[in-house]
VOBA-1610 file (N, C-alpha, C; in pm, whole numbers, padded with zeros to 5 digits, always signed):
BEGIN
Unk-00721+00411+01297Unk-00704+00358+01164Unk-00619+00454+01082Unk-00560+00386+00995Unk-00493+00476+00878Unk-00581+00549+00777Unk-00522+00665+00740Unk-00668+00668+00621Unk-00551+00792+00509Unk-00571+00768+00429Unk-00639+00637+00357Unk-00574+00528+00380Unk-00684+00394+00336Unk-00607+00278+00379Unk-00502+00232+00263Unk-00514+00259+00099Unk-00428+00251+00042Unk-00384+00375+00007Unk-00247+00395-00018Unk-00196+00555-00110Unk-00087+00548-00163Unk-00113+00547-00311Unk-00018+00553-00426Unk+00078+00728-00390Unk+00182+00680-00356Unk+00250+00827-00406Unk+00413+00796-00505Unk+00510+00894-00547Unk+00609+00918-00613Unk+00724+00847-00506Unk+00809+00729-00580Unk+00909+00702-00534Unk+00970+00861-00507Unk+01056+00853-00355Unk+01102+00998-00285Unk+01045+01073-00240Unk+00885+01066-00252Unk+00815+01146-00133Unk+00815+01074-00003Unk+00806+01203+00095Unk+00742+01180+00191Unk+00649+01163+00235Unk+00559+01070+00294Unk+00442+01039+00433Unk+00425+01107+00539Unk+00321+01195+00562Unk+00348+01207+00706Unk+00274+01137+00816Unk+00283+01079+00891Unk+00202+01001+00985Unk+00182+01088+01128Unk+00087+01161+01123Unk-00006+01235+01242Unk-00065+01115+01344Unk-00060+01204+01446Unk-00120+01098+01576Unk-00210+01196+01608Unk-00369+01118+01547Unk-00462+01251+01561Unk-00571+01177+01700Unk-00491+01067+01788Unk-00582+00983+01882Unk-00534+01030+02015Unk-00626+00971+02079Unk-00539+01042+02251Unk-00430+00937+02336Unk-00385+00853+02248Unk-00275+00776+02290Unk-00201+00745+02178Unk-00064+00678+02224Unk+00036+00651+02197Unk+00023+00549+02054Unk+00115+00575+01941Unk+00116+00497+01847Unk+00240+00423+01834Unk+00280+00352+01721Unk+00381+00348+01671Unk+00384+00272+01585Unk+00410+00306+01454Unk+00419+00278+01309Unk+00550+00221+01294Unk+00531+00139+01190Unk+00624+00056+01148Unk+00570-00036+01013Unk+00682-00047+00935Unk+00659-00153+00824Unk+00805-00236+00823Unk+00766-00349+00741Unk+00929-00418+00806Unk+00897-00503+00647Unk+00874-00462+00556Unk+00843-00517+00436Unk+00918-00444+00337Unk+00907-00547+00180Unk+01021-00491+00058Unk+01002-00327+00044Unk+00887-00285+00052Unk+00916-00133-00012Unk+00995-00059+00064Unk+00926-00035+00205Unk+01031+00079+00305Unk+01014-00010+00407Unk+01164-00014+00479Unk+01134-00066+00629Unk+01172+00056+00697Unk+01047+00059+00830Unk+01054+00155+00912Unk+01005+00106+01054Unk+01078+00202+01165Unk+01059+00234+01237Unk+00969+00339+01295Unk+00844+00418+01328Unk+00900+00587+01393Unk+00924+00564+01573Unk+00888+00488+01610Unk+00882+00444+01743Unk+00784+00493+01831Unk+00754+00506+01946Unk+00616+00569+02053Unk+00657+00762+02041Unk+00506+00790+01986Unk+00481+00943+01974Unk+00340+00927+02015Unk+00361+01061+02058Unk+00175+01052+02116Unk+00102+01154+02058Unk-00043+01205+02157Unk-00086+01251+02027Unk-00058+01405+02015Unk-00103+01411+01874Unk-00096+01589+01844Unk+00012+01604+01787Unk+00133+01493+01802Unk+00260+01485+01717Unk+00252+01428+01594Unk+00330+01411+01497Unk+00348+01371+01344Unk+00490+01374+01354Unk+00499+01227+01271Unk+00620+01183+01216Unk+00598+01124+01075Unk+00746+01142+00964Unk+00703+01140+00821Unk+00807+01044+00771Unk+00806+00987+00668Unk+00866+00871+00651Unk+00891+00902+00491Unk+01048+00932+00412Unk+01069+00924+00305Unk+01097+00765+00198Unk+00971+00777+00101Unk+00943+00624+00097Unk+01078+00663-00058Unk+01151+00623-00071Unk+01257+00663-00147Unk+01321+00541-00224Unk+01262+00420-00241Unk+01220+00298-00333Unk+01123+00246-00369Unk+01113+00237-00485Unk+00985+00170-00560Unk+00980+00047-00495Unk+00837+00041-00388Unk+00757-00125-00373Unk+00629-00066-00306Unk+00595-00219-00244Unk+00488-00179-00159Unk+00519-00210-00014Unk+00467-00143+00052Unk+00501-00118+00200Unk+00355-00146+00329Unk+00354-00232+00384Unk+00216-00260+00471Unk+00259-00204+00555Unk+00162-00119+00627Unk+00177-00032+00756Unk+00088-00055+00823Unk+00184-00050+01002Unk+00149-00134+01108Unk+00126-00018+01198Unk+00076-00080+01319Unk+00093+00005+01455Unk+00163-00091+01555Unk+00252-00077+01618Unk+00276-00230+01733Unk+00224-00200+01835Unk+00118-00129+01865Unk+00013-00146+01962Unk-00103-00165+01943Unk-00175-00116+01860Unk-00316-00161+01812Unk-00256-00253+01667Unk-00336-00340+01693Unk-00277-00490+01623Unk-00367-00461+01478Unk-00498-00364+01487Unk-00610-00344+01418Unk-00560-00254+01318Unk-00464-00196+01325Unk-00445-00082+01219Unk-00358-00136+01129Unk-00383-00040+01000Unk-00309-00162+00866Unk-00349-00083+00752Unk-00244-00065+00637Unk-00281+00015+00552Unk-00137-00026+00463Unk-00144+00040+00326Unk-00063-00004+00191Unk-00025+00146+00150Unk+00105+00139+00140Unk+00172+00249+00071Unk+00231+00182-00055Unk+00171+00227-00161Unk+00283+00159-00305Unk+00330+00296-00359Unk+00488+00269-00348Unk+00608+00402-00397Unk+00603+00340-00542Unk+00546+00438-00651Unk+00593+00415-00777Unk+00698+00517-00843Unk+00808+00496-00983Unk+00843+00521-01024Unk+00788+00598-01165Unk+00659+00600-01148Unk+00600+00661-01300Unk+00499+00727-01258Unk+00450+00863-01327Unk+00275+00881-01296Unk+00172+00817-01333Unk+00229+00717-01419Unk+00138+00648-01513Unk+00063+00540-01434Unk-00035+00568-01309Unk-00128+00425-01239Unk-00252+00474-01250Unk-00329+00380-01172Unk-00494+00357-01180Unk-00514+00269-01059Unk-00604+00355-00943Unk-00652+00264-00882Unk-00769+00205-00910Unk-00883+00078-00939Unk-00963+00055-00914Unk-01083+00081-00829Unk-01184+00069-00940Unk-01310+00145-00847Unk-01365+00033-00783Unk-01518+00043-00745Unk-01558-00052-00681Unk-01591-00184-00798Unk-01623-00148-00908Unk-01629-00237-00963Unk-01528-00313-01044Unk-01412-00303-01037Unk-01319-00347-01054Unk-01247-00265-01189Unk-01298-00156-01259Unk-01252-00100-01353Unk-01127+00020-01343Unk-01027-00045-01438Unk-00927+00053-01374Unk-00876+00153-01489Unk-00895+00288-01514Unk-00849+00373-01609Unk-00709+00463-01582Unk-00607+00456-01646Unk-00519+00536-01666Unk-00508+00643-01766Unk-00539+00765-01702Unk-00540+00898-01801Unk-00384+00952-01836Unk-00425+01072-01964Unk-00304+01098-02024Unk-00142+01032-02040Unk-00205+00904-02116Unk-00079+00838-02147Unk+00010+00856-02294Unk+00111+00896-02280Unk+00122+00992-02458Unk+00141+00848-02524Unk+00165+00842-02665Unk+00164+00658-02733Unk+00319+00662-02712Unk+00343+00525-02694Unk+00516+00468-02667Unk+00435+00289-02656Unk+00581+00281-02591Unk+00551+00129-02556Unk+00583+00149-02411Unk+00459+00045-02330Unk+00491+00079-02170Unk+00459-00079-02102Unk+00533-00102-01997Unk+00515-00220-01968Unk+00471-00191-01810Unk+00357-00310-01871Unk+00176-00257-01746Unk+00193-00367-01654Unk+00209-00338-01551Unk+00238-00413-01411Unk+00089-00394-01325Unk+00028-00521-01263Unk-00110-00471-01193Unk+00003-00555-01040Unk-00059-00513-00971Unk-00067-00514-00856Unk-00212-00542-00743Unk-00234-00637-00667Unk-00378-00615-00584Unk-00352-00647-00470Unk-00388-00598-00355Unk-00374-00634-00221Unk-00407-00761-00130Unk-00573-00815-00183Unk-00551-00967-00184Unk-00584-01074-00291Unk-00561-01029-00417Unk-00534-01087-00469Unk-00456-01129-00618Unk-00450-01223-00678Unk-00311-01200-00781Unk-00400-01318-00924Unk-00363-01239-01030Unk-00427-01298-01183Unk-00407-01436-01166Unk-00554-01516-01197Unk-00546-01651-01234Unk-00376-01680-01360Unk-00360-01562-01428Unk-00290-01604-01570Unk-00168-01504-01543Unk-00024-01556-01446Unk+00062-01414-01420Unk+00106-01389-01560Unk+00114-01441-01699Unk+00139-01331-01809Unk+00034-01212-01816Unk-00047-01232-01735Unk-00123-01090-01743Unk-00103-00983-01645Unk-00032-01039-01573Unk+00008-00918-01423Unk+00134-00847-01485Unk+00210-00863-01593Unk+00302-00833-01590Unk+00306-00819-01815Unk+00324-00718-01837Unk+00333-00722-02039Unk+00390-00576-02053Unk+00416-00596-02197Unk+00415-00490-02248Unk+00323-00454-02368Unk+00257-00344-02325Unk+00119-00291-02441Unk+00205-00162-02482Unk+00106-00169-02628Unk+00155-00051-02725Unk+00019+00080-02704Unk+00078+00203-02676Unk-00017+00291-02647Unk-00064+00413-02766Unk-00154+00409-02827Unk-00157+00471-02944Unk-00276+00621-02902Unk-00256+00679-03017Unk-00417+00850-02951Unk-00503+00788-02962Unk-00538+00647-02960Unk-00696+00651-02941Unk-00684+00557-02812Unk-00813+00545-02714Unk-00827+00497-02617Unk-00782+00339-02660Unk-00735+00263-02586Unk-00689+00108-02558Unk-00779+00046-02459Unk-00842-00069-02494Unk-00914-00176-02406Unk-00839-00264-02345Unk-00812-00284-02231Unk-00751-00443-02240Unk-00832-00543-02199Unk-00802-00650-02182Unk-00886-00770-02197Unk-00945-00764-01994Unk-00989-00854-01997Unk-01039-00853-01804Unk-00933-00933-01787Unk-00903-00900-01651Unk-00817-01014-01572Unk-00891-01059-01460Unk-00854-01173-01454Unk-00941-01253-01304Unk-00864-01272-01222Unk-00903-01277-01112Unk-00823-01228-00982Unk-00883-01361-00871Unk-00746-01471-00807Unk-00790-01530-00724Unk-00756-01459-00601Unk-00791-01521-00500Unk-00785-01440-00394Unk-00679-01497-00330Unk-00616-01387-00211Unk-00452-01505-00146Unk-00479-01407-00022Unk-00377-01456+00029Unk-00418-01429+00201Unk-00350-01276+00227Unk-00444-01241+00324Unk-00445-01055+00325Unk-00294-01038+00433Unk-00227-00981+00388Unk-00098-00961+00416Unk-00156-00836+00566Unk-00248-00820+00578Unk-00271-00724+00705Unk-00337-00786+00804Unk-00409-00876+00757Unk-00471-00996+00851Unk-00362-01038+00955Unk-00367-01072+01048Unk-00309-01172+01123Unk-00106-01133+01160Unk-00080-01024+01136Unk+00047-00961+01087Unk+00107-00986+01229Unk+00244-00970+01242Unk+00296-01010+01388Unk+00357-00897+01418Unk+00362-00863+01543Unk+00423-00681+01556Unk+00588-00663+01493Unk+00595-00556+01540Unk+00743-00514+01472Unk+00838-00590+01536Unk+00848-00718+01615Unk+00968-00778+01687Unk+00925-00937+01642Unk+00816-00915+01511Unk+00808-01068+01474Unk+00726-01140+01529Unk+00675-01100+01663Unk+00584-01173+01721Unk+00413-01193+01746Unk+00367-01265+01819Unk+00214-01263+01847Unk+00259-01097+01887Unk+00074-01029+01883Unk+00065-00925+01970Unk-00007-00980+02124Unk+00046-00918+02194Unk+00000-00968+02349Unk-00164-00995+02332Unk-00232-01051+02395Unk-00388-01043+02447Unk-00462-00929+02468Unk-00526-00847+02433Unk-00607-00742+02494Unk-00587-00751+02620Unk-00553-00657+02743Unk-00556-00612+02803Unk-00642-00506+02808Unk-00675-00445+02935Unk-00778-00325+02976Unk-00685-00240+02951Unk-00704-00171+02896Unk-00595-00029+02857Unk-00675+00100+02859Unk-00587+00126+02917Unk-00634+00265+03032Unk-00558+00407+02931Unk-00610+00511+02903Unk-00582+00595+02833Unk-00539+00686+02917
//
């Protein structure tokens, strides 16, 4: 597995992707944020991936069909991930005007003028209203390997 399974970092950093298992990986995303390759490395090796455009990026293995994880490259320090209960806080925001983009992995605001505004940020703390969230189909579910296709059948695989 990936871990973490989601990770916010700085449009232009690097990833590094360690192979901390006793076989062969190979990572890949083929989606808007970064498309990548690293190809078959085995273990004890690491390969790193400069995510160097703002999106989001689903990351694959094209051998274990099971592994799956979210890189979102942002352009600002200014995010918040959500806790378990759905509450999301963004610290030290100086006052301006900033336009608040949510993002969710499976799912997207009953109301898209709310996924997307611009709020005014003043020195005292800001509430915003709740957003409701329907659910849409998990972009890691069911994913087809890096050549587009089914992944083969389980086979007995021998380490």
């Amino acid at each position: 597995m990936f871990t973490p399974h989601l990770l916010v970092v700085a449009t232009g950093s690097s990833v590094q992707f360690p192979n901390e298992d006793p076989f062969f990986h190979n990572v890949f995303s083929l989606f808007n944020g970064k498309r990548f390759d690293l190809g078959l490395y085995e273990s004890g090796t690491t390969r790193s991936v400069r995510f160097d455009r703002e999106g989001v990026s689903y990351i694959f293995c094209n051998i274990h069909p099971e592994m799956g994880a979210v890189i979102l490259a942002l352009s600002t320090p200014y995010y918040g991930i959500s806790g378990e209960n759905g509450t999301v806080s963004i610290h030290n925001v100086p006052p301006g005007s900033y336009r608040l983009n949510m993002w969710s992995e499976n799912g997207q605001p009953a109301d898209q003028t709310t996924a997307e505004r611009v709020i005014q940020v003043a020195s005292q703390p800001l509430r915003l209203d709740d957003i409701t969230l329907q659910a849409t189909t998990d972009a890691l579910a069911n994913h087809k390997n890096k050549f587009g296709e089914e992944y083969k059948p389980n086979q007995e695989i021998r380490y």
